[in-house]
Backbone as numpy.savetxt, mean C-alpha at the origin, in Angstrom:
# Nx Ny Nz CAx CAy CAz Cx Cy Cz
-7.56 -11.17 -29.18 -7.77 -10.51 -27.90 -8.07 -9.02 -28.13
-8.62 -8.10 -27.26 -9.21 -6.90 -27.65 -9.02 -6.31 -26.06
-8.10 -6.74 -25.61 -7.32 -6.02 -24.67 -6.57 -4.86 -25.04
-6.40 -3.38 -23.96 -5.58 -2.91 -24.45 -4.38 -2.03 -23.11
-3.02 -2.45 -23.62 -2.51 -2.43 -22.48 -1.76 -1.09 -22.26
-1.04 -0.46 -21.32 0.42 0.32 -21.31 1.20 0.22 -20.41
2.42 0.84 -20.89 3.49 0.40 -20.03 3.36 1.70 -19.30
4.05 1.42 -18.06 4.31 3.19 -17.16 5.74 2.60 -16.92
6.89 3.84 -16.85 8.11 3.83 -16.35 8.28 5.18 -15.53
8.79 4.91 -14.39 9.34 5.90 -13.57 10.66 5.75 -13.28
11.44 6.88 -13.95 13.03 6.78 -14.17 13.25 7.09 -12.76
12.35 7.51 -11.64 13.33 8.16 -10.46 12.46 7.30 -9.24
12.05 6.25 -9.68 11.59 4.60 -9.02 10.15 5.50 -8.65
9.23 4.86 -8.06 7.80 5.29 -7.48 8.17 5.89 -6.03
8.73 4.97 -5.49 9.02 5.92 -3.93 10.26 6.32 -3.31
10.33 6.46 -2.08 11.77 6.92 -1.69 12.79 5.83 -1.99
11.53 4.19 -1.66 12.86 3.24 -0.91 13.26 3.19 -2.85
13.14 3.62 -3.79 12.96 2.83 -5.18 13.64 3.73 -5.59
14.34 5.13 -5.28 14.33 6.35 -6.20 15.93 6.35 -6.86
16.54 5.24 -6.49 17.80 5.11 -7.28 18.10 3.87 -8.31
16.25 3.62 -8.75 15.85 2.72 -9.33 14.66 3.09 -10.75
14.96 2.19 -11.96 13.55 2.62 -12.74 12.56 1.55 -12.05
11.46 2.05 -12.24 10.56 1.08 -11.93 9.64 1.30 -13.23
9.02 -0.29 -13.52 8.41 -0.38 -14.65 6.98 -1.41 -14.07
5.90 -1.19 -14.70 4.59 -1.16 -14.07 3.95 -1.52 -15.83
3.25 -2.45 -16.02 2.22 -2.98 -17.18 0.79 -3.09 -16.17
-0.47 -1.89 -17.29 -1.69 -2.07 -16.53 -2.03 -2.04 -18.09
-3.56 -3.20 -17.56 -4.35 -3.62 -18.09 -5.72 -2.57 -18.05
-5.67 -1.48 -19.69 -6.59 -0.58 -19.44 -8.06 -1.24 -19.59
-8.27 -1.20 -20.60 -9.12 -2.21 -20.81 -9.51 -3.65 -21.64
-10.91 -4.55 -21.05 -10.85 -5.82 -21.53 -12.49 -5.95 -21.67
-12.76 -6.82 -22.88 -14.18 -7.23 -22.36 -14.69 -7.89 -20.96
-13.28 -8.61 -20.61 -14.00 -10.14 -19.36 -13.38 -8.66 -17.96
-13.88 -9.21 -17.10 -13.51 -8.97 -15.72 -11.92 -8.80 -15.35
-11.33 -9.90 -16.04 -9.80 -9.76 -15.40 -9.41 -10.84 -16.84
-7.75 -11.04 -16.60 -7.11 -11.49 -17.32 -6.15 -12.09 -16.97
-6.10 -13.30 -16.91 -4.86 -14.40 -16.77 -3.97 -14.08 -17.90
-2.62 -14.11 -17.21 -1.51 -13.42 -18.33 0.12 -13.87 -17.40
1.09 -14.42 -18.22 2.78 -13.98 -17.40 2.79 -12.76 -18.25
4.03 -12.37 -17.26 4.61 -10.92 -17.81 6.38 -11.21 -18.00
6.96 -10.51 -18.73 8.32 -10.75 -18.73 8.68 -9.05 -19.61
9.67 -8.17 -18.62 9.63 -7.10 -19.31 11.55 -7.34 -19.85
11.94 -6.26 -20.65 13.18 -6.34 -21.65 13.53 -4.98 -21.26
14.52 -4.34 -21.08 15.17 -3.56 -21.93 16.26 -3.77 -23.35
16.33 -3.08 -24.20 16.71 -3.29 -25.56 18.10 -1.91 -25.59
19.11 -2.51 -25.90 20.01 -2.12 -26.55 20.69 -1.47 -27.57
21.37 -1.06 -27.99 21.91 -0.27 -29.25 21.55 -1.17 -30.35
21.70 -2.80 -29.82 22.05 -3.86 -31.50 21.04 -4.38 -31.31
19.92 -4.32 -30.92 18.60 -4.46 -30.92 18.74 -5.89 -30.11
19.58 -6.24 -28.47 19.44 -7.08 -28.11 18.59 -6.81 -27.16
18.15 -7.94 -26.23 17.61 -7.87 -24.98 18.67 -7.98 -23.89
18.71 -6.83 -23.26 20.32 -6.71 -22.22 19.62 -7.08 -21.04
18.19 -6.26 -20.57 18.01 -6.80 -19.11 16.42 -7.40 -18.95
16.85 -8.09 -18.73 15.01 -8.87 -18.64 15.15 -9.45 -17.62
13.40 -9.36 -16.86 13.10 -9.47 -15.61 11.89 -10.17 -16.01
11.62 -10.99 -15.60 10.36 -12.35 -15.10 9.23 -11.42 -13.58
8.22 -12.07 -14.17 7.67 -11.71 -12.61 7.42 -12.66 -11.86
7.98 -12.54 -10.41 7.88 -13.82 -9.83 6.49 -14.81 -9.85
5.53 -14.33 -10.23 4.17 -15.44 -10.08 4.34 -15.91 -11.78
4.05 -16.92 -12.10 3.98 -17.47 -13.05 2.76 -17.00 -13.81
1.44 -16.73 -12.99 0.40 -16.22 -13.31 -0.20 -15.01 -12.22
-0.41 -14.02 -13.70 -1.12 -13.23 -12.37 -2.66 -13.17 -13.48
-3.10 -12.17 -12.50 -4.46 -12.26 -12.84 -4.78 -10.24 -12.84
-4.72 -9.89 -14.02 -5.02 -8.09 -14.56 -6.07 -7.90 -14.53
-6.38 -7.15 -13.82 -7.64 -6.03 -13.61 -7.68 -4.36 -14.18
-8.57 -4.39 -14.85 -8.59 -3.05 -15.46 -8.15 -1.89 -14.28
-7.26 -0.97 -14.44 -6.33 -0.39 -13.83 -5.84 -0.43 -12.71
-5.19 -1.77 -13.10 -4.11 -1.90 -11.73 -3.07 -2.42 -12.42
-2.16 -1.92 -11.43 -0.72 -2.13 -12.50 0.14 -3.99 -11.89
1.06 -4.23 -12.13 1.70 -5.35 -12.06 2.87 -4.59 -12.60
4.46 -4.81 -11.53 5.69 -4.74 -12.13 6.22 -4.55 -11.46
7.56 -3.83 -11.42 8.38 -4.03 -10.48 9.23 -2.56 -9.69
9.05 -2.45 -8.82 9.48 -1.17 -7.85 11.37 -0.67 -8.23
11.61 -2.15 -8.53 13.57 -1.33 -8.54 13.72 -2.69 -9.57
12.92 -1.98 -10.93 13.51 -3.35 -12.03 15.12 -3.33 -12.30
15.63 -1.60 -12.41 16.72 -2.02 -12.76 18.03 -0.55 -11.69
18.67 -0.60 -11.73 19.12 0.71 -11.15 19.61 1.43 -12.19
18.87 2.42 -11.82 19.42 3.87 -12.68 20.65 4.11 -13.29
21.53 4.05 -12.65 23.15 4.17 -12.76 23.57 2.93 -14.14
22.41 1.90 -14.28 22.80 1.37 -16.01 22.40 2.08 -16.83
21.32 3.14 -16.94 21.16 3.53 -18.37 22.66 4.31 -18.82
22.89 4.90 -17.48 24.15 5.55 -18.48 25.78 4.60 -18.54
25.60 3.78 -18.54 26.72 2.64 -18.43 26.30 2.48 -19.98
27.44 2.96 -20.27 28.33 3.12 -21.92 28.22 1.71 -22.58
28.91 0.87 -21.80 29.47 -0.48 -21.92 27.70 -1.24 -22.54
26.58 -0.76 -21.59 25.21 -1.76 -22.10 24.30 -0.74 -22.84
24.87 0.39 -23.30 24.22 0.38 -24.46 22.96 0.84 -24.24
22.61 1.41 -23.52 20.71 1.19 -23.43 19.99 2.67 -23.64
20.89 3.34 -23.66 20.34 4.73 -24.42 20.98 5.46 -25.83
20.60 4.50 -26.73 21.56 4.92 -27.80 20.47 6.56 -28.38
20.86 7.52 -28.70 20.33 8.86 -29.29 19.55 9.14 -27.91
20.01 8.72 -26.94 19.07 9.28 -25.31 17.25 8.73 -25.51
17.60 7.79 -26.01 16.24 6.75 -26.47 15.84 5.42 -25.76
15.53 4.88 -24.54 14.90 4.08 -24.08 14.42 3.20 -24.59
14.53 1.91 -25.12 13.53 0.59 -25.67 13.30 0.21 -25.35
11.82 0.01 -23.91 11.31 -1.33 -23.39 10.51 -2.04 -24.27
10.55 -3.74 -23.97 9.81 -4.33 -24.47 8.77 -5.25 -23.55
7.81 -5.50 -23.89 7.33 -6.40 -23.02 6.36 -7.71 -23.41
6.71 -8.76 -23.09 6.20 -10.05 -23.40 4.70 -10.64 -22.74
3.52 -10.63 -22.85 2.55 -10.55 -22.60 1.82 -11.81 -22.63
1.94 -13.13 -22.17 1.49 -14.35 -22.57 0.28 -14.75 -21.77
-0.85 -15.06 -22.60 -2.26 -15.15 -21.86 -2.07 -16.15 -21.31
-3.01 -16.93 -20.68 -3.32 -18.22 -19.82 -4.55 -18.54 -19.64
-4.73 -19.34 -19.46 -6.22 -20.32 -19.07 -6.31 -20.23 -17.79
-7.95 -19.39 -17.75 -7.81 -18.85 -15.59 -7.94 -19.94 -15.04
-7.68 -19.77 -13.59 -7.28 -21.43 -12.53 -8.42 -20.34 -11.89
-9.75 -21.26 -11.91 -10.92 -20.77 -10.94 -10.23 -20.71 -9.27
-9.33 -21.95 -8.89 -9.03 -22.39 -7.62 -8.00 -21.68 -7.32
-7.32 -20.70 -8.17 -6.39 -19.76 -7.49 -7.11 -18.81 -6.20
-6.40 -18.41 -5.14 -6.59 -17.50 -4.19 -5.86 -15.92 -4.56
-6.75 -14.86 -5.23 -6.24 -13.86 -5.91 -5.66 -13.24 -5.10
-4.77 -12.43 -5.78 -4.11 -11.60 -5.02 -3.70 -10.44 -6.14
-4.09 -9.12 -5.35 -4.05 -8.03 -5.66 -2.61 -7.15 -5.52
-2.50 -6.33 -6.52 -1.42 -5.73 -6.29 -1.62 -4.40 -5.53
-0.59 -3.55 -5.47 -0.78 -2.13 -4.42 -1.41 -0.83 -5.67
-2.73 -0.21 -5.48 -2.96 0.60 -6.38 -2.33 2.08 -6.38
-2.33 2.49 -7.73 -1.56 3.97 -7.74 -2.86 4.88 -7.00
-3.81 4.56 -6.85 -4.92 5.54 -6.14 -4.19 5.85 -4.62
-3.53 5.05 -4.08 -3.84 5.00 -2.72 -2.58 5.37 -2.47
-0.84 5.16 -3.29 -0.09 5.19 -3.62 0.25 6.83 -3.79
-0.70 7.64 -4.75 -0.79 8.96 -4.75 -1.16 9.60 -3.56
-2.27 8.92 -2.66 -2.87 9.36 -1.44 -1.78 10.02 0.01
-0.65 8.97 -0.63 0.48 9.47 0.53 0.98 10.92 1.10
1.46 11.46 1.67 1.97 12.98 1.96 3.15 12.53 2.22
3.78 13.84 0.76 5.52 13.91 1.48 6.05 13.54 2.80
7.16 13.62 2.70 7.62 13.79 4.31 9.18 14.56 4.38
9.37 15.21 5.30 10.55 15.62 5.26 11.50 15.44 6.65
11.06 14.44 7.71 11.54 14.03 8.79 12.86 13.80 8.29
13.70 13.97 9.11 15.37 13.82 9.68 15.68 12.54 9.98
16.46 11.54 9.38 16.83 10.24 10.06 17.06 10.05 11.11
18.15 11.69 11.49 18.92 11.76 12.63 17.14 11.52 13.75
16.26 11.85 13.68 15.32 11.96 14.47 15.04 10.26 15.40
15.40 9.45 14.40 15.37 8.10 14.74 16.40 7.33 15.74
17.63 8.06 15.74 18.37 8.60 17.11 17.91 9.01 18.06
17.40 10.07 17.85 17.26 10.70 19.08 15.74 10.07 19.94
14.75 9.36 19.27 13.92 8.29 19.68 14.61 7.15 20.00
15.49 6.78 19.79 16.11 4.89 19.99 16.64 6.11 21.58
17.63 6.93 21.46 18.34 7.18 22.70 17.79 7.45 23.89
16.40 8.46 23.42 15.48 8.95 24.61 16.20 9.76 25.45
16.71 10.61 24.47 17.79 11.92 25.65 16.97 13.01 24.82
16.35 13.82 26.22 15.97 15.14 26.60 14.82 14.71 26.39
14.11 13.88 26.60 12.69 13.61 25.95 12.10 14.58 27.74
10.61 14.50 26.96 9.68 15.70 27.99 8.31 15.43 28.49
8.30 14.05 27.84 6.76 13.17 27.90 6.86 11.95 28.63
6.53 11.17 29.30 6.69 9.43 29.17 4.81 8.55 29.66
4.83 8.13 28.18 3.49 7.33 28.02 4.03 5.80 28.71
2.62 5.60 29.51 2.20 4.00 30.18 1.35 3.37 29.65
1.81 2.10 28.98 1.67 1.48 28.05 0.95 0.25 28.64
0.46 -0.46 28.94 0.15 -1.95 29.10 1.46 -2.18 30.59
1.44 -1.43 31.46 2.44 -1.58 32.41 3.93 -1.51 32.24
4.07 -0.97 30.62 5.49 -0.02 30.07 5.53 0.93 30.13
6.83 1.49 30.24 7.24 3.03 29.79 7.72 3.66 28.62
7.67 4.13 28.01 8.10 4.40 26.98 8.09 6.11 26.89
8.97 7.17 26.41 9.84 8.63 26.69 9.91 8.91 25.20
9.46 10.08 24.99 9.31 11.37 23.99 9.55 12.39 24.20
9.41 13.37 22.96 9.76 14.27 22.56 8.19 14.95 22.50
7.83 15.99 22.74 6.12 16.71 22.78 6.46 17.42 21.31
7.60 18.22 21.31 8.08 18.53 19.19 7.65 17.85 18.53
7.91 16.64 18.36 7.83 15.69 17.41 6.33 15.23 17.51
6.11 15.27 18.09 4.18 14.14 18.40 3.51 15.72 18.15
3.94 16.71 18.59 2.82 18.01 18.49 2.94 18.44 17.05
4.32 18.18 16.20 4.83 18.57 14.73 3.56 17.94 13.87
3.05 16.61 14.50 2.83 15.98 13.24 1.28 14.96 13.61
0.93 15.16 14.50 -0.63 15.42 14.94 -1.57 15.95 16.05
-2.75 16.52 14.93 -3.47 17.28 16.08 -3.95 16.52 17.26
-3.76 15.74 18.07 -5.14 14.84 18.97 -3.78 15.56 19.68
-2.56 14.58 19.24 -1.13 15.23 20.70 -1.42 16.47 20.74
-1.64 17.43 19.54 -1.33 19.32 20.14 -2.10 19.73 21.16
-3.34 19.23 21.04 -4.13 19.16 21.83 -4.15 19.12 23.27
-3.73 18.06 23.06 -3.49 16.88 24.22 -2.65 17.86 25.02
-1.38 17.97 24.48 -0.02 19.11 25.22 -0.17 20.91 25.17
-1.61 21.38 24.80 -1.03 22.41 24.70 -2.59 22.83 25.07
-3.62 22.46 25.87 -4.86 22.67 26.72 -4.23 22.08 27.47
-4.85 22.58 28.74 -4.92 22.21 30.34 -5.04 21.01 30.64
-5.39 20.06 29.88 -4.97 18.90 30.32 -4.15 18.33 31.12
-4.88 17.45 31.86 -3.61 16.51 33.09 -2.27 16.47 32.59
-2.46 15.38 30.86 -1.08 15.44 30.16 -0.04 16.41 30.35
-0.71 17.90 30.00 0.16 18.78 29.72 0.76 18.70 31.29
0.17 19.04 32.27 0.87 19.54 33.87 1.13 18.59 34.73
1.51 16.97 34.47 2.26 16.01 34.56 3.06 15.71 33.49
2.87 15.85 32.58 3.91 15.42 31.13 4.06 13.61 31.42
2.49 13.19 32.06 2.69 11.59 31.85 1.44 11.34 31.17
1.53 10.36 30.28 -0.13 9.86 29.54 -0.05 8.15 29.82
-1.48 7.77 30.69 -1.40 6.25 30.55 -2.16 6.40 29.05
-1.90 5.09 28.60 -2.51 4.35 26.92 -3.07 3.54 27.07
-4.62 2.85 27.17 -4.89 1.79 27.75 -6.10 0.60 26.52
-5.95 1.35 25.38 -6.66 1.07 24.32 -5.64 0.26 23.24
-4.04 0.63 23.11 -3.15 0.15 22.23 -2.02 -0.75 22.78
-1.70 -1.16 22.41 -0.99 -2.87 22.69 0.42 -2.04 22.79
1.46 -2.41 23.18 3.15 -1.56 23.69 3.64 -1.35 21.92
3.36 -2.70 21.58 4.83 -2.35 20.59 4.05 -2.33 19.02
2.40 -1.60 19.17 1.57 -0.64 18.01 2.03 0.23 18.86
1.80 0.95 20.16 2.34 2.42 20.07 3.89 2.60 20.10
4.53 1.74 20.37 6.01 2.24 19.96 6.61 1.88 18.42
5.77 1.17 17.51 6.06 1.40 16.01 4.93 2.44 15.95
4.27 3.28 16.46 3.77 4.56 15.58 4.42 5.88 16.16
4.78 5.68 17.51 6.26 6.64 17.82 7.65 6.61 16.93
7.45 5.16 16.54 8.50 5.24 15.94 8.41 5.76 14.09
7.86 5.20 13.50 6.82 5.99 12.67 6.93 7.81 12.64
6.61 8.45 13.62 6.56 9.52 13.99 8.35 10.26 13.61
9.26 9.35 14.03 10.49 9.90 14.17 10.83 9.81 13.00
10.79 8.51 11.98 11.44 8.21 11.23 10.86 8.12 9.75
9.42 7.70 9.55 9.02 8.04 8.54 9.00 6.53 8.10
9.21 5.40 8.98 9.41 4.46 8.12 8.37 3.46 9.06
7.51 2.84 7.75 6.73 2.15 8.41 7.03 0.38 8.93
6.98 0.29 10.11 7.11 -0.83 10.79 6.79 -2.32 10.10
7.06 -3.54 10.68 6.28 -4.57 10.69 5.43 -4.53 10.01
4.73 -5.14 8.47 3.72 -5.22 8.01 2.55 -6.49 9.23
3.06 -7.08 9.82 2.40 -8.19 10.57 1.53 -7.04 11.60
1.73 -6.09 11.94 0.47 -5.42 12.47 -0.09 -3.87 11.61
0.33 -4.30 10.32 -0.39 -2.90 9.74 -1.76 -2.43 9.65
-2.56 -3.46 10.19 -4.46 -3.16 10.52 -4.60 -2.30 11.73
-3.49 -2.83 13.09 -3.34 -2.33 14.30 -2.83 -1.08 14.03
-1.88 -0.26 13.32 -1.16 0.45 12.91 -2.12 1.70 12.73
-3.04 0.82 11.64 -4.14 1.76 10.92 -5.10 1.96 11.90
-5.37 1.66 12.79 -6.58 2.22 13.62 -5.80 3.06 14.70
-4.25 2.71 15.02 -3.83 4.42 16.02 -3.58 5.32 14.89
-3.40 5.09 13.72 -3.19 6.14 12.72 -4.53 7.38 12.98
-5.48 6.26 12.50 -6.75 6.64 12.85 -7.23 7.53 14.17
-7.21 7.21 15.22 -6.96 7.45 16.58 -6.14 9.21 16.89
-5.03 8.97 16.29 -3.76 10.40 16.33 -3.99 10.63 14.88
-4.65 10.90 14.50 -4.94 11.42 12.93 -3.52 11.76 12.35
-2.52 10.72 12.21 -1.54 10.48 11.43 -1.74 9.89 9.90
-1.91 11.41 9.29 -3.35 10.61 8.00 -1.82 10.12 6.92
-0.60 10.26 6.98 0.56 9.43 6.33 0.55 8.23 6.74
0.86 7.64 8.29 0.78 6.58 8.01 -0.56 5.67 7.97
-1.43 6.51 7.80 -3.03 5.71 7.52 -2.73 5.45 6.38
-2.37 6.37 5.68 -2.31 5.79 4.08 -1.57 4.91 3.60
-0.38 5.14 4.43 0.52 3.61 4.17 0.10 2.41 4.67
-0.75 2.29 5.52 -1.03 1.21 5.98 -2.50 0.64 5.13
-2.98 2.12 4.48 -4.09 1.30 3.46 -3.45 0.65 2.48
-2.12 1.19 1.90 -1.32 0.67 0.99 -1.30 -0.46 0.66
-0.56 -1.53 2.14 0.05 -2.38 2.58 -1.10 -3.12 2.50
-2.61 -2.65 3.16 -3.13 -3.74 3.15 -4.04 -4.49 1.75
-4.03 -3.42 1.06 -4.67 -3.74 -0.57 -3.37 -4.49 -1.34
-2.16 -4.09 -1.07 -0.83 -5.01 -1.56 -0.94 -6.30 -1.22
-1.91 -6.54 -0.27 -1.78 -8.44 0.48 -3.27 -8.68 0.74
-4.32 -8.19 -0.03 -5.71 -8.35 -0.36 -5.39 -9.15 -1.33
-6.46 -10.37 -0.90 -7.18 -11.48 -1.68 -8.43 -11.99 -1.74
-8.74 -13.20 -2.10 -9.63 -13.91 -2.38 -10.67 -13.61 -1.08
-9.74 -14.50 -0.41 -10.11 -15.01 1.00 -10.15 -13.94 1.98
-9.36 -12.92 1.97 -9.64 -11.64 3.17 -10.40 -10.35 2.28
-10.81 -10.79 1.72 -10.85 -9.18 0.96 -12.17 -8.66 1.94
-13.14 -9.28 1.98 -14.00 -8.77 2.86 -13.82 -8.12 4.52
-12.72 -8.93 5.06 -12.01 -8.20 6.20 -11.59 -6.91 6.08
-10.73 -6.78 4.68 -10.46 -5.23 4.74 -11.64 -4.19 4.36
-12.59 -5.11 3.43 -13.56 -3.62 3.35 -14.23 -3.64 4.77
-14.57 -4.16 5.74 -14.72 -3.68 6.88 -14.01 -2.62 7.95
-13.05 -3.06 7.77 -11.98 -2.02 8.23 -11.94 -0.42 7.42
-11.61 -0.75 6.19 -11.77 0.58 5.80 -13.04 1.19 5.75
-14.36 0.09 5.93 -15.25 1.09 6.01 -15.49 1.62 7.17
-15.19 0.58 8.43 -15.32 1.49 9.96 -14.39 2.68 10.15
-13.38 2.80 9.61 -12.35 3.48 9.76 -12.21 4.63 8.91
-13.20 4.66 8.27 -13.20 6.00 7.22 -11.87 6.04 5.68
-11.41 4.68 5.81 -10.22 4.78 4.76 -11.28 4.58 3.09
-11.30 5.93 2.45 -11.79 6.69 1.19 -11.28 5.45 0.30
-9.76 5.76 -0.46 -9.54 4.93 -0.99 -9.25 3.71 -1.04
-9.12 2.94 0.23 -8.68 1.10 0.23 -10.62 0.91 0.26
-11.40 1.62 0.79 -12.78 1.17 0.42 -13.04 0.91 -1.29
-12.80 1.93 -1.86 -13.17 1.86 -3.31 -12.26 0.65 -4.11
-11.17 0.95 -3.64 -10.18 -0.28 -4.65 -10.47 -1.57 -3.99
-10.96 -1.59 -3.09 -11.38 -3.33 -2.14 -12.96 -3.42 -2.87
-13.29 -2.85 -2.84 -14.98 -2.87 -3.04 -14.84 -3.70 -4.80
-13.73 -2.51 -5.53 -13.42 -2.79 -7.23 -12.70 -4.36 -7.14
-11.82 -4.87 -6.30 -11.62 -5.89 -6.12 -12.27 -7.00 -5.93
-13.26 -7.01 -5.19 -14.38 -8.02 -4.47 -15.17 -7.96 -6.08
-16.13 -6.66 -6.69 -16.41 -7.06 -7.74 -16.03 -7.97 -8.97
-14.57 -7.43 -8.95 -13.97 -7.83 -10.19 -13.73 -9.82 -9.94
-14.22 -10.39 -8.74 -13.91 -11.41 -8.45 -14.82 -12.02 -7.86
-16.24 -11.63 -8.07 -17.33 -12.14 -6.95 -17.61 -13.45 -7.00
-17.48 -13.42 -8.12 -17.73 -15.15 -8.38 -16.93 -15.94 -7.83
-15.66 -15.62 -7.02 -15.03 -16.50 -6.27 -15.14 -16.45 -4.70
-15.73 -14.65 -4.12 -15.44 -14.58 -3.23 -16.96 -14.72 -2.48
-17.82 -14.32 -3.69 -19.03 -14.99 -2.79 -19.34 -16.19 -2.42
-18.26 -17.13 -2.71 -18.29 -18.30 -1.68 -17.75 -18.47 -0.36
-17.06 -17.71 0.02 -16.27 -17.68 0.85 -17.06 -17.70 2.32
-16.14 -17.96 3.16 -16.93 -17.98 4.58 -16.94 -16.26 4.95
-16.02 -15.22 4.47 -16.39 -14.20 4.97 -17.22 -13.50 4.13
-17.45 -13.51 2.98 -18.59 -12.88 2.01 -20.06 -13.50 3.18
-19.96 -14.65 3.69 -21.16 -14.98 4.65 -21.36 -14.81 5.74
-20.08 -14.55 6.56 -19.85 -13.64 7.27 -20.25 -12.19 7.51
-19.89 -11.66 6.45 -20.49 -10.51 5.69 -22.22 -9.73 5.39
-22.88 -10.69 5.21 -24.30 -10.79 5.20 -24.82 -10.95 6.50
-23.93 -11.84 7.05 -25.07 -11.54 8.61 -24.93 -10.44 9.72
-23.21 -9.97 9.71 -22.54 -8.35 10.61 -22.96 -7.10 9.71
-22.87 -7.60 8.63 -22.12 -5.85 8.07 -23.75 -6.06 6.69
-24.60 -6.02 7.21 -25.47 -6.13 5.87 -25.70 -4.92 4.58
-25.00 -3.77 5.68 -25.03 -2.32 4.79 -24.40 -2.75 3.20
-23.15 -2.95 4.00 -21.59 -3.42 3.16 -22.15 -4.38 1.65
-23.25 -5.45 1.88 -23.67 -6.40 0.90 -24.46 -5.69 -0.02
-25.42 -4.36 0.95 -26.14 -4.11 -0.23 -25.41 -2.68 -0.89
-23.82 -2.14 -0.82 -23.13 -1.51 -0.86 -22.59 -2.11 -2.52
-22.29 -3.47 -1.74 -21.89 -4.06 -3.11 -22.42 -4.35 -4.28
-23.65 -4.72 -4.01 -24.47 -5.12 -4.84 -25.23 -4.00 -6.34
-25.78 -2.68 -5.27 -25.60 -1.45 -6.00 -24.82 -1.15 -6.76
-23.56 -1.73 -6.57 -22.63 -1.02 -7.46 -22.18 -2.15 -8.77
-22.80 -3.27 -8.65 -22.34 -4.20 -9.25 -23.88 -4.22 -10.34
-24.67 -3.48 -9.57 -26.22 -3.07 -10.60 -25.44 -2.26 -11.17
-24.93 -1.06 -10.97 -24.23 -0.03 -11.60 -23.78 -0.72 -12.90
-22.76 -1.35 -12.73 -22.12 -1.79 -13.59 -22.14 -2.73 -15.09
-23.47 -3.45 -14.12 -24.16 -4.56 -14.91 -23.29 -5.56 -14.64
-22.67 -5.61 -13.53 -21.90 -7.31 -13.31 -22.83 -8.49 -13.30
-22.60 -9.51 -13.96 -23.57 -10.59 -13.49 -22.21 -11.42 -13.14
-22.62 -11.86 -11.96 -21.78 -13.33 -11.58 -21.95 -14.72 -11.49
């Protein structure tokens, strides 16, 4: 094989929910073929040169694409390296190992992609208050109340003006909004705008079951954090079969990076997905998008 791989470890996990966790990540830099059927099984190693913690990845097979990672967000918690008793930093020295076993590709698998560090980096800090998520569930002193699909729903103008421009706007020109302090909503469904209010308070993103809906009020209130989380989410659960749905979306929607890593996806797999009913789909709505792909797959010299 003439693969060549590396490990990444992040002792203080990749994100908030992970940061009392290592997280350990194997990407496939490069390969001659397109992708690579492979299990993974990672180790940590011990003072007596045992294997103390080993972790399996739940798919039996995945399928590696030149830089995208595969592994795990909270392989182990932090609080063991320094546990005396397992040994795992003898001279303040780290030993991962990792077990790398090829496979014979299953043409009839439905791929599935993991979440890329492109889009992953794309995020913006945050420094919202939990307590804030209180004071949204309670709806005491709020100064706004949006009509929703024949709901009500009560805010804070701080919080929505803190953290996008369309609201500052909205509350702080002459607008009706501002000199009623009521807004009907008649474009977003009740409970997408009350997970992106809520969103707003707390920092924590909702329901993955409407993260497309999510991404277009992101879009909408130029909440460019949780746009990015929601490009996240949706390249984390990109496959075979939808991948062409999302490059539509991100391309109507202006999302930079889930376009490029969906686009690198669809290539790296055309041969499966140009069968598909939405790759044909695809050719007859979005014809830009086909010859989008195609250019770039001249680029490359893909033949499929």
């Amino acid at each position: 094989m003439d693969e060549k791989w590396c490990i990444r470890i992040y002792p203080g996990g990749v994100n908030a929910a992970s940061k009392n966790y290592i997280s350990l990540y194997l990407m496939l830099l490069s390969s001659k073929q397109t992708h690579v059927n492979a299990s993974l099984q990672f180790h940590l190693i011990n003072s007596n040169d045992e294997k103390c913690i080993t972790t399996n990845f739940e798919q039996s097979q995945i399928l590696f694409v030149p830089g995208i990672e595969w592994g795990f967000k909270r392989f182990t918690k932090r609080s063991n390296l320094f546990n005396n008793s397992l040994g795992l930093l003898p001279n303040d020295v780290i030993t991962i190992s990792c077990d790398i076993t090829y496979l014979h590709p299953d043409t009839s698998v439905n791929i599935v992609a993991t979440p890329s560090n492109q889009i992953e980096n794309n995020l913006i800090d945050s420094e919202l208050s939990t307590d804030f998520g209180n004071l949204f569930e309670n709806q005491k002193l709020t100064d706004v109340t949006f009509y929703v699909k024949g709901r009500k729903i009560k805010a804070h103008k701080f919080i929505l003006t803190s953290q996008s421009e369309v609201f500052r706007a909205m509350f702080e020109t002459e607008m009706q909004e501002k000199l009623t302090n009521k807004v009907k909503i008649v474009d977003i469904e009740y409970e997408v705008f009350e997970a992106m209010l809520h969103f707003m308070y707390t920092d924590e993103l909702p329901n993955s079951s409407m993260v497309k809906e999510l991404l277009v009020a992101a879009d909408k209130y130029a909440l460019y954090r949780l746009k990015a989380l929601c490009e996240k989410e949706m390249f984390a659960n990109i496959t075979t079969e939808n991948s062409t749905r999302v490059l539509v979306i991100a391309d109507f929607y202006n999302c930079e990076q889930l376009k490029i890593q969906t686009l690198d996806f669809i290539i790296s797999f055309a041969k499966f997905i140009i069968h598909t009913e939405g790759w044909r789909s695809l050719e007859e709505t979005y014809p830009h998008l086909i010859v989008e792909t195609y250019a770039e797959m001249v680029k490359r010299q893909i033949k499929y």
